[in-house]
PDB file as gemmi writes it, atoms N, CA and C in Angstrom:
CRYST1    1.000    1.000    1.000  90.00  90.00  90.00 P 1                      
ATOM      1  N   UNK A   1      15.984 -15.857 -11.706  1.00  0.00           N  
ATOM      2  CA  UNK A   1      14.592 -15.461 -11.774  1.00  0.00           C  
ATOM      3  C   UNK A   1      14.491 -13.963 -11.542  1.00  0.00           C  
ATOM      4  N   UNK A   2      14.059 -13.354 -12.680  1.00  0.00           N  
ATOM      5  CA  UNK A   2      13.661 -12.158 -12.169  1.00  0.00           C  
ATOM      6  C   UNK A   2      12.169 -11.404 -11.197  1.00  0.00           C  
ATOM      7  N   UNK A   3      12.374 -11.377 -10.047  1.00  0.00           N  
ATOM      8  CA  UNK A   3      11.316 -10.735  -9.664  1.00  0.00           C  
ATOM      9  C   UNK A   3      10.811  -9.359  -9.484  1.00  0.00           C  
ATOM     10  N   UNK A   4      10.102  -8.834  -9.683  1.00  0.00           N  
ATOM     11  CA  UNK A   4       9.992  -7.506 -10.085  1.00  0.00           C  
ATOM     12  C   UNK A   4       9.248  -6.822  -8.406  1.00  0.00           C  
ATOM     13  N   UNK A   5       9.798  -6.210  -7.421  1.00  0.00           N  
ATOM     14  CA  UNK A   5       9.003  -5.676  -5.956  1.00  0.00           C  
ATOM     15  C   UNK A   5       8.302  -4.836  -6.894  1.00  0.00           C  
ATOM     16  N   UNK A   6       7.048  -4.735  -5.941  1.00  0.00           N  
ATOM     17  CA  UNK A   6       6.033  -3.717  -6.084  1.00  0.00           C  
ATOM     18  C   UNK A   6       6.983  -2.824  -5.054  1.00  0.00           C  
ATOM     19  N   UNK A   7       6.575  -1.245  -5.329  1.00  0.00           N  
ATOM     20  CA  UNK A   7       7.250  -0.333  -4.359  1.00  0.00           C  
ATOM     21  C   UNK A   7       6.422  -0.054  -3.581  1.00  0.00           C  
ATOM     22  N   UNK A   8       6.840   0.192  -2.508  1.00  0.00           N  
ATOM     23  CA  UNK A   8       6.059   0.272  -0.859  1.00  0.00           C  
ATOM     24  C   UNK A   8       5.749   1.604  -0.939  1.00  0.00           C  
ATOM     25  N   UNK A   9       4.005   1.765  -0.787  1.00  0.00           N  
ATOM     26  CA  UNK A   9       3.266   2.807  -0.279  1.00  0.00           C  
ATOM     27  C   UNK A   9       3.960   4.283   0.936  1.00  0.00           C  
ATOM     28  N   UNK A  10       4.417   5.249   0.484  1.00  0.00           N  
ATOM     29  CA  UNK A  10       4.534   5.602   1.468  1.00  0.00           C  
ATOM     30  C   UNK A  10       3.189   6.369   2.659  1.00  0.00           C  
ATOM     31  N   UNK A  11       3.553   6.628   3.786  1.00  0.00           N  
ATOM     32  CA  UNK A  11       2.483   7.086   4.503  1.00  0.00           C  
ATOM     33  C   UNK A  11       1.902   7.719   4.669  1.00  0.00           C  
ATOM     34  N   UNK A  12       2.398   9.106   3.419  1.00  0.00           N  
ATOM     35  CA  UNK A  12       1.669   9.928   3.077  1.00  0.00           C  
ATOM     36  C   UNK A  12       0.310   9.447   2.262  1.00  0.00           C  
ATOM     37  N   UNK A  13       0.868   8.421   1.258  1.00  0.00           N  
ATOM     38  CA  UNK A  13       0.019   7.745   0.386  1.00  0.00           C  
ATOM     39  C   UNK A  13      -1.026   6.841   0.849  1.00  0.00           C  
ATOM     40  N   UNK A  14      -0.682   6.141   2.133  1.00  0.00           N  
ATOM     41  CA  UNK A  14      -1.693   5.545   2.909  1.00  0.00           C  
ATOM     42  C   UNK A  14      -2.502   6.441   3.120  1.00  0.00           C  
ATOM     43  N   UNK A  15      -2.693   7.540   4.141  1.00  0.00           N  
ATOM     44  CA  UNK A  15      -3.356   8.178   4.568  1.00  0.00           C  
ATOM     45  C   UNK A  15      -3.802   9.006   3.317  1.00  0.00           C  
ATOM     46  N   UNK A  16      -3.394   9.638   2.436  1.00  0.00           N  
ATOM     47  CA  UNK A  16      -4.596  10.185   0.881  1.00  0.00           C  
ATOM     48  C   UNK A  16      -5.297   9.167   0.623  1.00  0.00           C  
ATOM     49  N   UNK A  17      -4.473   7.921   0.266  1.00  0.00           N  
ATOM     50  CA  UNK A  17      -5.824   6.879  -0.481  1.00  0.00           C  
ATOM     51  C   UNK A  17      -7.190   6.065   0.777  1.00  0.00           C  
ATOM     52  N   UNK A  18      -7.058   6.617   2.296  1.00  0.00           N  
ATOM     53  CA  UNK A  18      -7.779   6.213   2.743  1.00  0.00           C  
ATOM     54  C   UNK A  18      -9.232   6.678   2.564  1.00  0.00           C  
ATOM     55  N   UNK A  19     -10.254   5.846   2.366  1.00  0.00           N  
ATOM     56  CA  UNK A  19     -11.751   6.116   2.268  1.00  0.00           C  
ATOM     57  C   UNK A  19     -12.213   5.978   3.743  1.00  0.00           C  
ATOM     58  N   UNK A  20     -13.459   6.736   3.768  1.00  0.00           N  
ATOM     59  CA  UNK A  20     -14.162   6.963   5.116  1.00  0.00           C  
ATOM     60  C   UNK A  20     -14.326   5.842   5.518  1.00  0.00           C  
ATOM     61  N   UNK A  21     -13.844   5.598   6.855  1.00  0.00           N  
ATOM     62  CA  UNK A  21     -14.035   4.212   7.279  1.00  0.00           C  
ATOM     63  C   UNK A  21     -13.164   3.183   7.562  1.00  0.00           C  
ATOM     64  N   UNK A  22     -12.489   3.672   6.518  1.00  0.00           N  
ATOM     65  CA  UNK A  22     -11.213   2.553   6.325  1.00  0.00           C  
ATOM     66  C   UNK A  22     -10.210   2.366   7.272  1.00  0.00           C  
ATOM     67  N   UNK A  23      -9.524   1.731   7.484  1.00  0.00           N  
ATOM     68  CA  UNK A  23      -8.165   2.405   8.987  1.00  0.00           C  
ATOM     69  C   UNK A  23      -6.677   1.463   8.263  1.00  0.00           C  
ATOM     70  N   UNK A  24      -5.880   2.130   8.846  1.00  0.00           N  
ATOM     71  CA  UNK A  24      -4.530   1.198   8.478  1.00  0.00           C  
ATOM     72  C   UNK A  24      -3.512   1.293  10.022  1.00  0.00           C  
ATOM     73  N   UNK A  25      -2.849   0.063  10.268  1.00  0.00           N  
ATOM     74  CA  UNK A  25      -2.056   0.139  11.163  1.00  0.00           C  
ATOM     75  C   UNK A  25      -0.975   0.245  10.973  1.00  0.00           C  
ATOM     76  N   UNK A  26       0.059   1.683  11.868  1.00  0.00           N  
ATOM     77  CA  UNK A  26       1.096   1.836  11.557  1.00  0.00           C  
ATOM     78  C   UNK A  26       2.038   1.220  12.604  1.00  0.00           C  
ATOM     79  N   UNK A  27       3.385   0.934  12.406  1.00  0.00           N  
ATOM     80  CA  UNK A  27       3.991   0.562  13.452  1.00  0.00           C  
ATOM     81  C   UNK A  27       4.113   1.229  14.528  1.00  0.00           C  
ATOM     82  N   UNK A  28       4.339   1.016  16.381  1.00  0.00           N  
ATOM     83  CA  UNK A  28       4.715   2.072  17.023  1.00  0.00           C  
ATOM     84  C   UNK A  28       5.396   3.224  17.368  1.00  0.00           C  
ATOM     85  N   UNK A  29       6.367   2.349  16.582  1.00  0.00           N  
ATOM     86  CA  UNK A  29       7.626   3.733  16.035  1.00  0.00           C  
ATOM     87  C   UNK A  29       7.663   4.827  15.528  1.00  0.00           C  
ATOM     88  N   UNK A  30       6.339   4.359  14.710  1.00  0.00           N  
ATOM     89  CA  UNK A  30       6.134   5.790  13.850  1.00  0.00           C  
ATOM     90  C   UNK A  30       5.049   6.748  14.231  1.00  0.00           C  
ATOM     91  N   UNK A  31       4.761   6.632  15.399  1.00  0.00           N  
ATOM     92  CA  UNK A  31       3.812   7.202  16.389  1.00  0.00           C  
ATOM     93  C   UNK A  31       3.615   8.734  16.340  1.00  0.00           C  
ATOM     94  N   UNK A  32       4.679   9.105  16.484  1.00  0.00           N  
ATOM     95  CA  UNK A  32       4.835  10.792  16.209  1.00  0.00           C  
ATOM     96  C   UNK A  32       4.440  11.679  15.169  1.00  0.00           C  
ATOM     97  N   UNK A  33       5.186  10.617  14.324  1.00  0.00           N  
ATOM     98  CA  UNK A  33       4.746  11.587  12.819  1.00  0.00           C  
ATOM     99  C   UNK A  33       3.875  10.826  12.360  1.00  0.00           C  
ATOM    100  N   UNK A  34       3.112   9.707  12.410  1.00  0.00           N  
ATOM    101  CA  UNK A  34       2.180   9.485  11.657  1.00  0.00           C  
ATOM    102  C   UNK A  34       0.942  10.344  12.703  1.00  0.00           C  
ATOM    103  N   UNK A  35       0.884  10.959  13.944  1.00  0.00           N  
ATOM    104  CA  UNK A  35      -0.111  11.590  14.626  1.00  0.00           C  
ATOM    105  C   UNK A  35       0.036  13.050  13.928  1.00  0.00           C  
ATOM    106  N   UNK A  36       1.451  13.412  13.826  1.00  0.00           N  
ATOM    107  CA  UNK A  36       1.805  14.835  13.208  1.00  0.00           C  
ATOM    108  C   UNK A  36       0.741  14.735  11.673  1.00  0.00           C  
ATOM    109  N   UNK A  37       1.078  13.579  10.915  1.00  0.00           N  
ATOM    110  CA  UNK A  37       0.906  13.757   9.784  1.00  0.00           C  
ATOM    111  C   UNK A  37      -0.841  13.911   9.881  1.00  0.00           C  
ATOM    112  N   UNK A  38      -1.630  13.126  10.284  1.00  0.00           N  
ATOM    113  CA  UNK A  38      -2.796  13.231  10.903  1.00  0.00           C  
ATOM    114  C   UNK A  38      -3.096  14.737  10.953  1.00  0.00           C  
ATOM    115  N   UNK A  39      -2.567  15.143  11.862  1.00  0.00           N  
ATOM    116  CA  UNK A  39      -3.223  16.608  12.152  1.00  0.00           C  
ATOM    117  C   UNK A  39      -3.051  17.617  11.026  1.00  0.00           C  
ATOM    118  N   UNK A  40      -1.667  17.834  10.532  1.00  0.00           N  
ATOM    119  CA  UNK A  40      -1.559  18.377   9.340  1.00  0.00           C  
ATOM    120  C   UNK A  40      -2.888  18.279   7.768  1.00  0.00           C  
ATOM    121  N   UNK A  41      -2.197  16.813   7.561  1.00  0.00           N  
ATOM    122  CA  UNK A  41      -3.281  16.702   6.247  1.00  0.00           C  
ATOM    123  C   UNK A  41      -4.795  16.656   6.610  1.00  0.00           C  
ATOM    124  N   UNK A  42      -5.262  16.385   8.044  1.00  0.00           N  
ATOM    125  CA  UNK A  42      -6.652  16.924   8.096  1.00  0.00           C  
ATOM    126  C   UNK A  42      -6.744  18.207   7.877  1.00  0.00           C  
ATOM    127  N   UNK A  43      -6.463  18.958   8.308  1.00  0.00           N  
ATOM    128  CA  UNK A  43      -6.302  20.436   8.481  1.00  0.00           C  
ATOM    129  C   UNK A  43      -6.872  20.807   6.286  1.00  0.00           C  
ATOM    130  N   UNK A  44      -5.401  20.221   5.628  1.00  0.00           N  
ATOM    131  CA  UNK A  44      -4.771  20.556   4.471  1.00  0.00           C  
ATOM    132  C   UNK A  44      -6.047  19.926   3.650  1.00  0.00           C  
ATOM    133  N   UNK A  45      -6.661  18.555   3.602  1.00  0.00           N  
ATOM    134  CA  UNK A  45      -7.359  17.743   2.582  1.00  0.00           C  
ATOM    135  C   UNK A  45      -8.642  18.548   3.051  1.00  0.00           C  
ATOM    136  N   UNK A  46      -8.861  18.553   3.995  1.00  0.00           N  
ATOM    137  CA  UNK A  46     -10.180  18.529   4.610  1.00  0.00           C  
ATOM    138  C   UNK A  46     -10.906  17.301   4.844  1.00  0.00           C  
ATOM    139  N   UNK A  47     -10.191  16.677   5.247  1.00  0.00           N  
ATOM    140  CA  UNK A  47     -10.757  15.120   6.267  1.00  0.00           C  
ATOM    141  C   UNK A  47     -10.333  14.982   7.544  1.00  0.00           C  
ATOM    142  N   UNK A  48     -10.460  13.838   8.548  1.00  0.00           N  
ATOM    143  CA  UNK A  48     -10.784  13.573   9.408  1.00  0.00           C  
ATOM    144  C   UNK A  48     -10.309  12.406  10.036  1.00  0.00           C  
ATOM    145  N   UNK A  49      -8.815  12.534  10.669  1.00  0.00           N  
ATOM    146  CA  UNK A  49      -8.460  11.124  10.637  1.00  0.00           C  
ATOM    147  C   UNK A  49      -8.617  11.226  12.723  1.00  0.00           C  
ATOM    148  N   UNK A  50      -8.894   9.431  13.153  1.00  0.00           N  
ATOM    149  CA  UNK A  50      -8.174   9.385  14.714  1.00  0.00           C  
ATOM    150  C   UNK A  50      -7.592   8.604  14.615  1.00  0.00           C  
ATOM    151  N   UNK A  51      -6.629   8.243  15.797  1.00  0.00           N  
ATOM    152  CA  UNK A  51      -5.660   7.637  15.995  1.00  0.00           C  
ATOM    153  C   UNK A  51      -5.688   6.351  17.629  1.00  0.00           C  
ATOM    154  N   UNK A  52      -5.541   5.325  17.430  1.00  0.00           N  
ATOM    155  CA  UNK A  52      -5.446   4.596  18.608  1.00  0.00           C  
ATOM    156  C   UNK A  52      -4.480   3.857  18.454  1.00  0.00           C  
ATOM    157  N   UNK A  53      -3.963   3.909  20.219  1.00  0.00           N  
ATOM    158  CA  UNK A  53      -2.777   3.491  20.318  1.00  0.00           C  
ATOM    159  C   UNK A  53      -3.322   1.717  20.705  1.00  0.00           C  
ATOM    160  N   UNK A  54      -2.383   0.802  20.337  1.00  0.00           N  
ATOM    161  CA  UNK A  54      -3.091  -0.818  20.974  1.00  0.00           C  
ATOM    162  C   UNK A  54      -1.392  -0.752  21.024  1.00  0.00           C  
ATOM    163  N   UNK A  55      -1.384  -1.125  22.651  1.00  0.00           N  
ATOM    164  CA  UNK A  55      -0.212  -1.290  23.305  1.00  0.00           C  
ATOM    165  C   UNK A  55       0.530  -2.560  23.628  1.00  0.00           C  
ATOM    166  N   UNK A  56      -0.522  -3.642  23.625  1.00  0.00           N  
ATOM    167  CA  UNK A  56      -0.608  -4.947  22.892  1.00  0.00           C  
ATOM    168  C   UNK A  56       0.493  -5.152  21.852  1.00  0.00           C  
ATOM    169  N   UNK A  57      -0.398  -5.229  20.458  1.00  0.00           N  
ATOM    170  CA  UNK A  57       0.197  -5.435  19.505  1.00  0.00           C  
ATOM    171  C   UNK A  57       1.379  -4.188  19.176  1.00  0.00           C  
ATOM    172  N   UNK A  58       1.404  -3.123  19.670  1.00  0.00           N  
ATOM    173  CA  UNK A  58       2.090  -2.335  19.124  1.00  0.00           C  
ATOM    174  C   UNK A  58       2.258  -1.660  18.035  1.00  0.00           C  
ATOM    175  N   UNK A  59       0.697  -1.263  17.509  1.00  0.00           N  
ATOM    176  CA  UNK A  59       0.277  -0.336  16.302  1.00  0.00           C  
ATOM    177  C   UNK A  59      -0.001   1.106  16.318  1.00  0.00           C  
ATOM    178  N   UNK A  60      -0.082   1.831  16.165  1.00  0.00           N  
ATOM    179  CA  UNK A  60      -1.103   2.838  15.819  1.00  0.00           C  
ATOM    180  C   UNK A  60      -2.062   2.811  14.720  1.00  0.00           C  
ATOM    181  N   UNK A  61      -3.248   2.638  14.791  1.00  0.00           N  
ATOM    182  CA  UNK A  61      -4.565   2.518  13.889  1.00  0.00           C  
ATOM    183  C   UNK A  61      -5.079   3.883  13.329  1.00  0.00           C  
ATOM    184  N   UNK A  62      -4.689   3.937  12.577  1.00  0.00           N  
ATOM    185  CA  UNK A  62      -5.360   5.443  11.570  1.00  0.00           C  
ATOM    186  C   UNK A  62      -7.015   5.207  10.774  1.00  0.00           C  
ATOM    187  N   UNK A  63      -7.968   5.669  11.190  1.00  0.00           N  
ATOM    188  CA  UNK A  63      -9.097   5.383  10.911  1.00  0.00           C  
ATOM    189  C   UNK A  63      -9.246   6.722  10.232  1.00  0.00           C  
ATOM    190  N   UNK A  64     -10.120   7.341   8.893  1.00  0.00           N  
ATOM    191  CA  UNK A  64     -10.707   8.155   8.431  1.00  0.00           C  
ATOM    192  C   UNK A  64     -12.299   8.182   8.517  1.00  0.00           C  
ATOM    193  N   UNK A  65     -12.492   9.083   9.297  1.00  0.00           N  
ATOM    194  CA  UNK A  65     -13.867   9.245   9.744  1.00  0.00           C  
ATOM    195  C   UNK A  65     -14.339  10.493   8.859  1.00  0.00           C  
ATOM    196  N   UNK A  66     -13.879  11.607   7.935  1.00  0.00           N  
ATOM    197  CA  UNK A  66     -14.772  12.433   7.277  1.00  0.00           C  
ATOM    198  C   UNK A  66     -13.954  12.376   6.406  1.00  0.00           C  
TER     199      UNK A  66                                                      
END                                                                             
């Protein structure tokens, strides 16, 4: 059987295709640079991302607020 993967979004691409409002959860691991990347491409797009940590599940939540 051939199955064909869709290719995985990278996180740059998450965070461009996010609309105001929207949020995506990243794993904890990637805590650093997805906060780095945050500050950067706000700066660069001119949007508006925050970040919460849920220590729980072990996400970081990227929300676009402008």
């Amino acid at each position: 059987m051939d199955e064909k993967k869709q290719p995985q979004q990278t996180n740059l691409g998450i965070l461009r295709d996010l609309e105001v409002g929207q949020h995506h959860d990243f794993p904890a691991e990637k805590l650093h640079s997805i906060k780095a990347m945050c500050s950067t491409f706000s700066f660069q797009w001119d949007r508006k991302f925050t970040t919460k940590i849920d220590r729980v599940r072990r996400v970081v939540t990227v929300t676009r607020t402008k």
